[in-house]
C-alpha positions, -999 to 999 in steps of 0.1 A, spaced: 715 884 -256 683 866 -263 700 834 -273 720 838 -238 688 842 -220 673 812 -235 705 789 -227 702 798 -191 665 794 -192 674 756 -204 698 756 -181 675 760 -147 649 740 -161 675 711 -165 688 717 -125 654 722 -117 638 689 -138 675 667 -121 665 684 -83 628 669 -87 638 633 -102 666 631 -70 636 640 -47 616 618 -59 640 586 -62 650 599 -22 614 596 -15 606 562 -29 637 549 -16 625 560 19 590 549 14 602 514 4 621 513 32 594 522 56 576 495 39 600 466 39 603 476 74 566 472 80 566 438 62 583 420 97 560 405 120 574 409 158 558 382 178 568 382 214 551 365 245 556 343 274 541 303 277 531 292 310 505 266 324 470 271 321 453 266 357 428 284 376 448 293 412 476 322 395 503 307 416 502 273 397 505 293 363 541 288 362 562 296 329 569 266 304 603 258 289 614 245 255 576 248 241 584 250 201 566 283 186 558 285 150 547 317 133 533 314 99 514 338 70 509 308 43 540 321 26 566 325 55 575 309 83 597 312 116 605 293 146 616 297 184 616 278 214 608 297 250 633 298 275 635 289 310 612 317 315 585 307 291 598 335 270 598 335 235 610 360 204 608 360 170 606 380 131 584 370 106 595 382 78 565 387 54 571 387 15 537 398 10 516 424 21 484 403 19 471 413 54 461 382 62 466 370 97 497 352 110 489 319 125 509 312 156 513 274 173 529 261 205 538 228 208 551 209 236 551 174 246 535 176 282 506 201 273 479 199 247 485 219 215 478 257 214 469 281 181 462 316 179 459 344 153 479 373 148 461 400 136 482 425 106 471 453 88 482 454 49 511 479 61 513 481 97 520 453 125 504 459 164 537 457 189 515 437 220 529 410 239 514 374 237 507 352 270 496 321 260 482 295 285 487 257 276 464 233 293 488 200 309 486 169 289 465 144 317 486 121 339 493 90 323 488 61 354 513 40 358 507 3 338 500 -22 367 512 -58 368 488 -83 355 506 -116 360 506 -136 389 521 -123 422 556 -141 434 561 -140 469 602 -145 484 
């Protein structure tokens, strides 16, 4: 009876030691899905004008937006609304800030930073405020002045 005790013995301990190593490939799994998940970058905003009266701050359209890390990069354009959208996915988790540029041809360029922690991103909503391009005056007519 001693050997049968021993074989079950073995036995549990080999259930047990196969319970703990599927717990603990279920847990890594999950953890490394939490972290790939954690890895994306959501930026999201609205463009509009930059001027001082609010009711002249209307929304931009077509304004190129590029997000970037050093390693990754992703690009959107704002809609009619001055609303833009977009992932960065991140391939590392260096923490470094995400540098974010608009770009349009009738306002001045605008950068900002996107601050990330090594495994968490902030969920906030961007407005940024691009300053008009000056008016080009219209080239005048230097040559002599023909009357009909």
């Amino acid at each position: 009876m001693t050997g049968k005790k021993v074989a079950w013995k073995v036995a549990w301990m080999l259930v047990a030691v196969a319970a703990a190593v599927v717990v603990g490939l279920l847990l890594r799994t999950h953890r490394m899905r939490s972290i790939s998940l954690r890895r994306s970058v959501p930026i999201e905003g609205a463009v509009i004008q930059r001027d001082a009266d609010s009711k002249k701050q209307l929304p931009i359209a077509d304004a190129v937006i590029t997000a970037t890390d050093g390693v990754a990069v992703a690009t959107t354009q704002s809609d009619a609304s001055g609303h833009f959208k977009m992932v960065l996915e991140r391939g590392v988790l260096s923490g470094q800030p995400v540098v974010v540029r608009l770009r349009h041809p009738e306002y001045e360029p605008l950068e900002f930073d996107v601050e990330t922690g090594r495994l968490q991103t902030s969920a906030k909503l961007y407005v940024a405020a691009m300053v008009p391009l000056p008016a080009q005056p219209e080239p005048s007519f230097h040559g002599p002045e023909v009357v009909m």
